[in-house]
N, C-alpha and C positions, 0 to 999 in steps of 0.2 A: 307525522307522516313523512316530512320532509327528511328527518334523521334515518327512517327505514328503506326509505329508496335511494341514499344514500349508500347505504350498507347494500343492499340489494346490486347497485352498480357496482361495490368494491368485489360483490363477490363475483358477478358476472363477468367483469373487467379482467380479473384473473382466469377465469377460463376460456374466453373468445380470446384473449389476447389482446387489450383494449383498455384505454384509458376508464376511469371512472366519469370523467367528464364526458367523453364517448359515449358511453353507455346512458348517462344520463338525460344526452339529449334523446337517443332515442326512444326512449322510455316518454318522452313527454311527447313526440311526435307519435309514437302507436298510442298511446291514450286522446290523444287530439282525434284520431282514427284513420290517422295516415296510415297507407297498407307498405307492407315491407316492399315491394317493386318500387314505389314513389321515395320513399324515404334511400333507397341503395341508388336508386338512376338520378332523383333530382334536390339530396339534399345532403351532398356531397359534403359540402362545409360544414356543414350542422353537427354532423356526425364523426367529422374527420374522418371520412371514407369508408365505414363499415358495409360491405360487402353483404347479398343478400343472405348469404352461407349464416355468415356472423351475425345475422340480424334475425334470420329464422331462431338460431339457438337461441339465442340474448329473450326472443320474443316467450320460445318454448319453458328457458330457465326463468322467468320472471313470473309465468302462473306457478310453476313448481314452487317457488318461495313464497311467491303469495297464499297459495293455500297451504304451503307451512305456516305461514305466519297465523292466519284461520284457526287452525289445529291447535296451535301454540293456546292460542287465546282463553279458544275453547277446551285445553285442559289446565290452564292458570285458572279459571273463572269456577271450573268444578272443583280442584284440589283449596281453592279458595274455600270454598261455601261449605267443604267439608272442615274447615278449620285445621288443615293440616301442612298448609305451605308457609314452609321456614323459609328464611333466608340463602340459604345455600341451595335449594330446593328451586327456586326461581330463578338463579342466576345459573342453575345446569339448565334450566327447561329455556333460559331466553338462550341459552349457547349452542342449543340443538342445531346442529345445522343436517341434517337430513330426520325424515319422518320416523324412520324406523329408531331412531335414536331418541326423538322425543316420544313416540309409544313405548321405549324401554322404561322413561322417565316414569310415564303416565299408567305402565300393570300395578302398580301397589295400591294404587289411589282409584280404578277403574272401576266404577261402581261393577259387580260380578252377582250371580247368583249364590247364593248360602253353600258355600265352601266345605271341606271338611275340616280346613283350618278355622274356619270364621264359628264353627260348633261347639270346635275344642276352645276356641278363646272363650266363646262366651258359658263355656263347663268352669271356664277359672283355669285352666291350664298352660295360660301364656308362661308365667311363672317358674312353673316347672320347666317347659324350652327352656329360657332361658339361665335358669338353677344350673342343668346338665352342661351348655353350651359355655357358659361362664369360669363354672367349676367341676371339669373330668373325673376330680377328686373324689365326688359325689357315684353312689351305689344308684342305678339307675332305678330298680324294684325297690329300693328301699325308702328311697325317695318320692318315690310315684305313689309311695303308700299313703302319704298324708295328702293325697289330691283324690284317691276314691270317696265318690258322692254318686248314691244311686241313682238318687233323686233332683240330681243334672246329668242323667246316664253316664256317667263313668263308673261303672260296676264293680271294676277291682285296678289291679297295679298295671297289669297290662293293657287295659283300655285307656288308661291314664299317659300310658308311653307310646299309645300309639296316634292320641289326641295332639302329643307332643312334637314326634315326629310330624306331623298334617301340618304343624304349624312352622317347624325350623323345613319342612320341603317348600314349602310356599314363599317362603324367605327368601333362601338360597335360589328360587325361582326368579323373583322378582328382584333380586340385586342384580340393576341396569347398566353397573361398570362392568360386575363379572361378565352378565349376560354377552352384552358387545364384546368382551374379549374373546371371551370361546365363540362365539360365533366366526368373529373373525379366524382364529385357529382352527374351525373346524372347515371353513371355505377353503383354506391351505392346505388344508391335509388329506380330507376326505375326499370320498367319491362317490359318483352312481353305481348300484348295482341295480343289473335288471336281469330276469330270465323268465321265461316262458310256464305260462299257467300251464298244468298238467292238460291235455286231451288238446292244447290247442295248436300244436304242431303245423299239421297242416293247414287248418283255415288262416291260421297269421304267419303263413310263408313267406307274406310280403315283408316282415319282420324278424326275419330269421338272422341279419347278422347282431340281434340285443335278446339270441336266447339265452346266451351266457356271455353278458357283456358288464365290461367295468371300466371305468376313467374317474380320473382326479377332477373335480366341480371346477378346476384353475385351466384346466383345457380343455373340457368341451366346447364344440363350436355350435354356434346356434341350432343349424340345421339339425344336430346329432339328439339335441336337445328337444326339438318339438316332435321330430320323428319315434322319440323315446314318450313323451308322452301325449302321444298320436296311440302307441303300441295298447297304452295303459288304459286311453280311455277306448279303444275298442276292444276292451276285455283280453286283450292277448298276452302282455307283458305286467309283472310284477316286478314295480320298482321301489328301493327303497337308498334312503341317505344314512351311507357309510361313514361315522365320523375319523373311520381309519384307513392307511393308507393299505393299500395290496398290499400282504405278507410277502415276504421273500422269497417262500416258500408255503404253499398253499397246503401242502400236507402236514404240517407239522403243527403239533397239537395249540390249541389257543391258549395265551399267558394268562398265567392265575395272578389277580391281586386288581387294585386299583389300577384303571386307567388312567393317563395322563391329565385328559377332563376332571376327572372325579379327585386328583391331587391338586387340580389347579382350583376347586369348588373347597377342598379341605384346607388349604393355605389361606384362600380368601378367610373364611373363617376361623385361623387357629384350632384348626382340629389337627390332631397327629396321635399316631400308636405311639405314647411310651408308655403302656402298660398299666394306666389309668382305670377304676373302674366302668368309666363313662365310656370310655377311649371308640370300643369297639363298638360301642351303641350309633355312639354320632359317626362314626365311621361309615356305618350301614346307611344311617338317616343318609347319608353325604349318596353313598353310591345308588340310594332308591330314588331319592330327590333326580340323579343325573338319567336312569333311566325311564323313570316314568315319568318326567315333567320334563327336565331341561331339553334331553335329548331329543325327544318329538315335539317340543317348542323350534328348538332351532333347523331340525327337520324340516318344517312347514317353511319357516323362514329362507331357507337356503333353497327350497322346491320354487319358492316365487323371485327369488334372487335369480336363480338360473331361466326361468319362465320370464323376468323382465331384462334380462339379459337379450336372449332370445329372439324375444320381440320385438325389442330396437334394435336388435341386426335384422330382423327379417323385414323390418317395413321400411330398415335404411335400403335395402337391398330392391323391396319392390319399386321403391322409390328412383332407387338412381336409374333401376331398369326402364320406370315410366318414362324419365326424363330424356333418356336415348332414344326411347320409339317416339316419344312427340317433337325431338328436334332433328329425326328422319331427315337425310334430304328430299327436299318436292320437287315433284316431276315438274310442276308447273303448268300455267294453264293452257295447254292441252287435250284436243278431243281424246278422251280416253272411251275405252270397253270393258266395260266389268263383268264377269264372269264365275257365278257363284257355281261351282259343280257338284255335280248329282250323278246317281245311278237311275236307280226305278222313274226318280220323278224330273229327270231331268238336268239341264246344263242352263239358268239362267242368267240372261243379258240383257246387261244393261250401258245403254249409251248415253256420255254426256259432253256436253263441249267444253269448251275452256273455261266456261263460269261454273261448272257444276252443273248446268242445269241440263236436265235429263228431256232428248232429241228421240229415243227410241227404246224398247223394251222387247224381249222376245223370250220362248226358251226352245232350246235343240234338244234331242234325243240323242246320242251318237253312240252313246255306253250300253250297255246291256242294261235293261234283255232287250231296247229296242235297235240298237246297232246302227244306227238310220247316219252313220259316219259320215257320208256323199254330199246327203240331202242339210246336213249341219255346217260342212266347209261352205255352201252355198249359201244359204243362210248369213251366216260373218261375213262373208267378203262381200255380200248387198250391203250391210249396215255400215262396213268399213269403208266403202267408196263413196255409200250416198252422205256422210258425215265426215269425210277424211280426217276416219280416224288414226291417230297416229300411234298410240300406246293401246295394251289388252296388259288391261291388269285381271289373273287367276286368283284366286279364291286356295289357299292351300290348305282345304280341308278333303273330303272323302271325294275321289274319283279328281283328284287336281293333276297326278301324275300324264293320267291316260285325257286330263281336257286340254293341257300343257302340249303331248305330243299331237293333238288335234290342230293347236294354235299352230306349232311349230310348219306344219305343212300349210297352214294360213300365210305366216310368213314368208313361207319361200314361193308363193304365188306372187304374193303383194309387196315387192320392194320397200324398201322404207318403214315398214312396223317392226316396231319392237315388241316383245314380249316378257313380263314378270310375273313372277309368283309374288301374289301379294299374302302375309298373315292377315286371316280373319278374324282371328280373336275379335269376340265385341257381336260382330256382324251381325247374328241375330237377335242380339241384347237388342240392338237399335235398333232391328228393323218392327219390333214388336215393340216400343217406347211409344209413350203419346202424344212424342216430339216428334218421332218419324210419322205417325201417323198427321201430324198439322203439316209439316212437310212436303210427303209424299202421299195427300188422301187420294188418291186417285190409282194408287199400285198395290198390288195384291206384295202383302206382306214377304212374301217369298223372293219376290225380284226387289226389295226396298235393299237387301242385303248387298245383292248386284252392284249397284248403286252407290251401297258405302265402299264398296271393295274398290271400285271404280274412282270416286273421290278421295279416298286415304291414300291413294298414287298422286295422284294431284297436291295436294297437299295433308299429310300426314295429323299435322295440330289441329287444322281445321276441324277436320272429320272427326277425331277421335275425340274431339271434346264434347263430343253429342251424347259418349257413352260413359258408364260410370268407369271411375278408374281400374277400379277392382276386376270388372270383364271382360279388362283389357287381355288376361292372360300372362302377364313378364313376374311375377310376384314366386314367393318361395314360403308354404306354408302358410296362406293368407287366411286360410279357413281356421287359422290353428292361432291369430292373435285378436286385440281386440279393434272391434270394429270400426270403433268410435277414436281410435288412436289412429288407425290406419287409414281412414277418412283424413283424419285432420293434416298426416303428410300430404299424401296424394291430392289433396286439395292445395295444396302449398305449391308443389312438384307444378302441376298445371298451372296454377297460377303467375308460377315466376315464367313458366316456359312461354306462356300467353304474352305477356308482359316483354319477355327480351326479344320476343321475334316480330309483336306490333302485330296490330289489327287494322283493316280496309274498314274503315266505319261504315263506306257503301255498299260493303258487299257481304261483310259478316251477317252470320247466325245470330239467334237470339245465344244458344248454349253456348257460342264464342266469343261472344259482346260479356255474357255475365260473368266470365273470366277476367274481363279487364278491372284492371287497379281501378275501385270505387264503383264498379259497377254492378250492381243486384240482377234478378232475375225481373225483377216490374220495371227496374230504369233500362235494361235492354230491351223488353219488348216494347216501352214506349221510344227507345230508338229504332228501332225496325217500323213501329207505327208509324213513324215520324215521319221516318224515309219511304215510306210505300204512300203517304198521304200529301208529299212534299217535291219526292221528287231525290235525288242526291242530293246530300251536302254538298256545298261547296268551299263553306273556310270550317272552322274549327270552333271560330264563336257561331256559326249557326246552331253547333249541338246545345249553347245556352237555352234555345225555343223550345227544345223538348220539355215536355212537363213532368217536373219532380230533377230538373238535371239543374241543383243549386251550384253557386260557387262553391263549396267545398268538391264536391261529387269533379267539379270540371277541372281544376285544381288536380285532382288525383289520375285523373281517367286520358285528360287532352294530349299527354306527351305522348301515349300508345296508342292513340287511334293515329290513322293515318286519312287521310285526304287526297287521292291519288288524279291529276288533271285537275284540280280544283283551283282558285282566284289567284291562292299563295303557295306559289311553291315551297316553303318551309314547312305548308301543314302534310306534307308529303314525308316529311324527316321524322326523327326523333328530337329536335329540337323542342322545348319546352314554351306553350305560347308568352309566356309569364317573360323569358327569355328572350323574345324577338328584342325589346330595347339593346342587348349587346350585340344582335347579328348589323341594325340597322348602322350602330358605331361604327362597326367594321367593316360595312358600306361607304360611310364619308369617310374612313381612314384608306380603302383603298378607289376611292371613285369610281368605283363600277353600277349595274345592274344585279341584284340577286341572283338573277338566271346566268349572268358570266360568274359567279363568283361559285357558285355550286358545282363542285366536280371538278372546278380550276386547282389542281394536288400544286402545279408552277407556285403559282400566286399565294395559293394558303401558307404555303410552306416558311412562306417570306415574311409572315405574320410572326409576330410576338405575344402570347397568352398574355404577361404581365400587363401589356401596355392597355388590357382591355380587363381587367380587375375593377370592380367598385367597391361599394360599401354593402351591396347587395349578391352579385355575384363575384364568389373567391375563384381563384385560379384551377378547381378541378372540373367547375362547371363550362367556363370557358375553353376550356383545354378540350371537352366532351362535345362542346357546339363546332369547334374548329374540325375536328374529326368528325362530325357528324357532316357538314357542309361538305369534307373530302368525297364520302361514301353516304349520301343521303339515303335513308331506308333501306339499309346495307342489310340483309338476311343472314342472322349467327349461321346458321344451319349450313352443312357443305356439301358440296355439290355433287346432283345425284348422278347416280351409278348403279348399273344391274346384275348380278350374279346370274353366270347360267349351268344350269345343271347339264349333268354328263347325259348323251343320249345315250339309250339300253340300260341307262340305272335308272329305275321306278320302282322294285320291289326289293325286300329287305332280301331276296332269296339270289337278286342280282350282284349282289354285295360283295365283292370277294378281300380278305385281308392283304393289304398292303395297295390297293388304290389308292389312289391322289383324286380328292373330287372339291368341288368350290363350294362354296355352300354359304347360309346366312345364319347367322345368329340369330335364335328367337329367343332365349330368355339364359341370364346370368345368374347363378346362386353361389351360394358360397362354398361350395366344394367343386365348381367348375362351369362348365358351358355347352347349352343345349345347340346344336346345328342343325338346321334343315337343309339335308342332302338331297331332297327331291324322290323321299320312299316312304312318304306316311308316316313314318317313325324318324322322331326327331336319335340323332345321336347324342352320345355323352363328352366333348374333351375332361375328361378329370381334370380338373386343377394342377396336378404334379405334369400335366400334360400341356399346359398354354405355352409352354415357354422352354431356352436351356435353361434359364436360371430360375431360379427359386422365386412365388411368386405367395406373396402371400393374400392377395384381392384379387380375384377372376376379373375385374371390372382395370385394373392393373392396366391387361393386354388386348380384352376385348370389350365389346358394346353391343348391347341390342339393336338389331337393323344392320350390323357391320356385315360385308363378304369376308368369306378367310378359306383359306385353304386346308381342308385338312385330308389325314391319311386314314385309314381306316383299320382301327388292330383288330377288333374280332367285334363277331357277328352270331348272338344266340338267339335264331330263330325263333325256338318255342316259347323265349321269354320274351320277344320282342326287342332287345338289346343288342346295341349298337355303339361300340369303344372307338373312339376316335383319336388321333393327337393332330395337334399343330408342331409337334415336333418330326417334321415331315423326316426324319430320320431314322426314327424310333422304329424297332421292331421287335417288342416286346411289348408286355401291356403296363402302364405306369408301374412302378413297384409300389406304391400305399393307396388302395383303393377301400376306401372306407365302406363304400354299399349303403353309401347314404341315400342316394337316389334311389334305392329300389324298394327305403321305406313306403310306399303307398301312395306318395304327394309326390309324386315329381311333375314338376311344374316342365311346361312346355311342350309338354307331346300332345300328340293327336288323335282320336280313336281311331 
């Protein structure tokens, strides 16, 4: 055991860029069941610094090898029992170092259903293969004559030769060096081709630029990738894997003879035309074996190669997108007004104060078809005086333009309010959850939304941690990977974001409590029981008294809850309770009070980290406490700011090419960036478009929640399309526009 997590850390150590000793302590602290935020914030020494970046992977690659290792086991123990693992045979299958490599190992030996090789062997025909394969020399029907036996159905010379060939294609199939070679060669070489089912034209218009579409498998980019087969599984697009590169020339007639494949399948074996009677037999065998086994073997292979490619760009992608909208900057707390808009049923609001806790509810009419405009300014500015409210967070989904220009005249009555367009994504996920409903039992499901709109101003992580990741809305193709993968980021993503920005133990949610490092979803609701049945915390060891909250659990959990006015001002910090012995040191070293020495930048500066080293704590945690004392419960997150849309732009028909308009980011992919200009319709920057210079990560120049400024190149109504650049110069439309967003998923828009 001790020898394999070894090897497990050398291998890790090589890809995060990390010692083996590194790696190995953190391996023994996530098995202890330290969660990565605690092991990256409070066990600096341990790990020699490993970052949660590097400690997510390190965490990711270590089940990946362990259920190698599983796999491993589990085909040593079969090839075992079948009495057929040599020595050389074990020592490739222990060298596997990815799966696909040890399943090459593990097709010969794979228990399989009744073959038509495994028919022929047991006719007595192995023999013969090998006769022909051995010696060229050999007449193929001449030879196959003395293998007819009717009565093992081999009927005459040609059933004999073709029991034989069954058996030398299954060979050539299952040799695990070759196979890895040409697979590898054929990822290099080949391509997608795709084009369009007959009759399906126009129903898969949304797929029209892969009706006749080709690329090398070495440069597809994800997105091109699921949208391709996105086309495939809604019956529009026939795709298949080219193991050849695009001709030079596409008119010109196809070369006669063996493929490059099918000489590098005849080498392996010593097969070659010199005129041999066999020659041309095994020749065939060679090139039937490559297209009806090899070639749609490696097919399927390189379809999931490019599909897990894909994937992990598309959930790196949702992912970083998550982690931009949940380290938002927050308004803070602040009476806000939420504002979910409506047509037929309405414009509903909702007021809350500076806790969240919701003062008032209403809903206006202002929009068609009831118009009641007058009677709805009246309405707000009662809620907004009787609550001095100071922020109106909008809802930017249907009728947000026209509730926007509503506010806007709100504001110019009422000095002092501001106004935002807040993204709803989520909004009704939660406001229909079981959670909003213990919440908010008392509001009609419709105004719950209000509500969240209202609070995700205030603070962003907060709020959004009520909803599932996934309905967040910032993701690319999320419907298109697996579930269970994109969970396990997204749960990461929130976790670490919870984690770096600290929780009010007083005032969080249960849904934001069970985010914290060691905290479950029963040890937060018995902290919120705790605190509705107790009263506030006041230090940090009070959370001990909650029940099921043991030393490990406080241990993990203590450094990120915060304690705000509470006994000690430390439990206010990021400071680690375990930690106070060194802050109290550096009290008798500088003879102060705690409450002068917090925030004292003079005084701290004057400090020396070595001088406060033990045997317990090394120099990067002391170095963390001193800066943590500068800026106690200091918020990553940066300081907020509002983007305002153009007034007379609301509709995509207001639009004209070459405006300058502001606008916000709502979701990042990999071929560019969605903006919300304030028209229903999110815009596109392409990617050739974020920047002068060449850009090869959208995520490079911009951020989900960012303002930016962009220009607007063109505007197609009937398709709902909207070109945008940040190259406020530009007046033309990028030169490489892929038409990847207009595969059918383009994430970020709005109905």
């Amino acid at each position: 055991m001790e020898q394999l997590q070894q090897r497990h850390a050398a291998i890790i150590g090589q890809e995060i860029g990390a010692g083996a000793g590194q790696v190995l302590a953190a391996i023994k602290l996530l098995d202890e069941g330290a969660t990565v935020p605690f092991v990256a914030r409070y066990r600096k020494e341990v790990t020699g610094g490993l970052d949660d970046t590097q400690l997510r992977t390190l965490s990711e690659r270590l089940s990946y090898l362990r259920e190698l290792d599983q796999r491993r086991e589990t085909v040593l123990n079969s090839i075992r029992e079948q009495g057929k693992l040599t020595e050389d045979l074990e020592k490739a299958i222990l060298a596997a170092s990815t799966k696909a490599e040890l399943e090459d190992l593990y097709l010969p030996y794979k228990p399989k259903r009744r073959t038509k090789a495994q028919i022929a062997r047991e006719a007595g025909l192995e023999p013969l293969a090998d006769a022909l394969l051995n010696d060229p020399t050999l007449e193929p029907t001449a030879t196959a004559e003395s293998y007819v036996d009717p009565e093992k159905g081999v009927a005459d010379a040609a059933a004999a030769l073709e029991g034989a060939r069954a058996i030398l294609v299954e060979r050539f199939g299952e040799d695990a060096d070759l196979i890895g070679a040409l697979r590898e060669k054929m990822w290099n070489r080949g391509r997608v081709v795709s084009t369009v089912r007959p009759g399906k034209e126009e129903a898969g218009a949304k797929f029209a630029d892969y009706f006749n579409f080709s690329e090398p498998f070495t440069s597809l980019p994800s997105h091109r990738i699921l949208a391709l087969f996105r086309g495939e599984k809604e019956e529009v697009l026939d795709i298949s894997m080219d193991p050849e590169p695009e001709p030079a020339d596409p008119t010109a007639a196809p070369t006669l003879g063996p493929t490059e494949y099918e000489r590098d399948i005849a080498a392996r074996f010593g097969i070659a035309d010199q005129g041999r009677p066999a020659d041309r037999w095994l020749l065939d065998t060679v090139r039937w074996a490559w297209r009806t086994r090899i070639l749609t073997h490696l097919g399927i292979d390189i379809r999931m190669r490019l599909f897990q490619n894909a994937e992990d760009e598309a959930v790196r992608v949702f992912a970083a997108n998550l982690r931009d909208l949940l380290l938002a900057a927050p308004a803070g707390g602040r009476p806000t007004m939420g504002l979910d808009p409506g047509y037929r049923t309405g414009v509903k609001v909702a007021v809350v104060d500076g806790t969240g806790k919701v003062v008032a509810t209403d809903t206006i009419y202002p929009h068609e078809p009831h118009r009641r405009w007058q009677e709805s300014l009246v309405t707000l500015a009662k809620h907004v005086k009787a609550h001095n409210v100071e922020l109106v967070a909008i809802g930017n989904g249907t009728a947000s333009r026209e509730t926007d220009k509503l506010v806007g005249e709100l504001v110019r009555l009422i000095p002092g309010l501001t106004k935002i367009v807040v993204n709803e994504a989520g909004a009704s996920v939660y406001s229909a959850s079981a959670y909003a409903s213990q919440e908010l039992p008392n509001l009609d499901v419709s105004l719950r939304g209000a509500v969240s709109i209202a609070r995700r101003l205030q603070d962003p992580l907060a709020e959004l941690v009520k909803i599932d990741p996934k309905s967040i809305g910032v993701g690319q193709y999320q419907h298109d990977v697996s579930e269970a993968k994109l969970s396990r980021s997204l749960d990461a993503v929130v976790e670490d974001c919870v984690n770096a920005v600290g929780v009010d133990v007083n005032t969080a949610s249960v849904p934001l409590l069970t985010r914290v490092s060691g905290i479950g979803e029963s040890l937060a609701a018995n902290i919120v029981a705790h605190r509705n049945a107790n009263g506030p915390f006041r230090t940090r060891a009070d959370l001990k008294q909650v029940p099921r909250l043991g030393p490990k659990a406080f241990e993990q959990c203590a450094g990120f809850l915060r304690i705000r006015d509470g006994d000690d001002p430390l439990d206010a910090s990021a400071v680690h309770p375990e930690a106070y012995p060194v802050v109290r040191r550096i009290l008798e070293a500088t003879g102060g009070d705690i409450k002068d020495l917090i925030g004292n930048t003079a005084k701290l500066r004057t400090l020396r980290p070595e001088d406060f080293v033990d045997d317990t704590f090394g120099l990067p945690t002391v170095t963390d406490i001193l800066a943590e004392l500068d800026k106690p419960g200091r918020d990553p997150r940066p300081a907020f700011r509002t983007a305002s849309f153009k007034e007379g732009v609301e509709e995509l028909t207001d639009l004209e090419p070459g405006m300058i308009l502001e606008g916000v980011v709502t979701n990042v992919a990999a071929f560019g960036a969605f903006v919300d200009i304030g028209v229903h319709q999110d815009g596109l920057v392409h990617i050739s478009a974020l920047s002068e210079k060449f850009v090869k990560d959208p995520r490079d120049v911009v951020r989900v929640g960012q303002t930016v400024k962009v220009k607007v190149l063109e505007v197609d109504g009937a398709r709902k399309r909207i070109s945008l650049t940040m190259r406020l110069n530009d007046d033309a439309l990028p030169a490489r526009r892929s038409g990847d967003e207009r595969s059918g998923v383009r994430a970020g828009n709005r109905p």
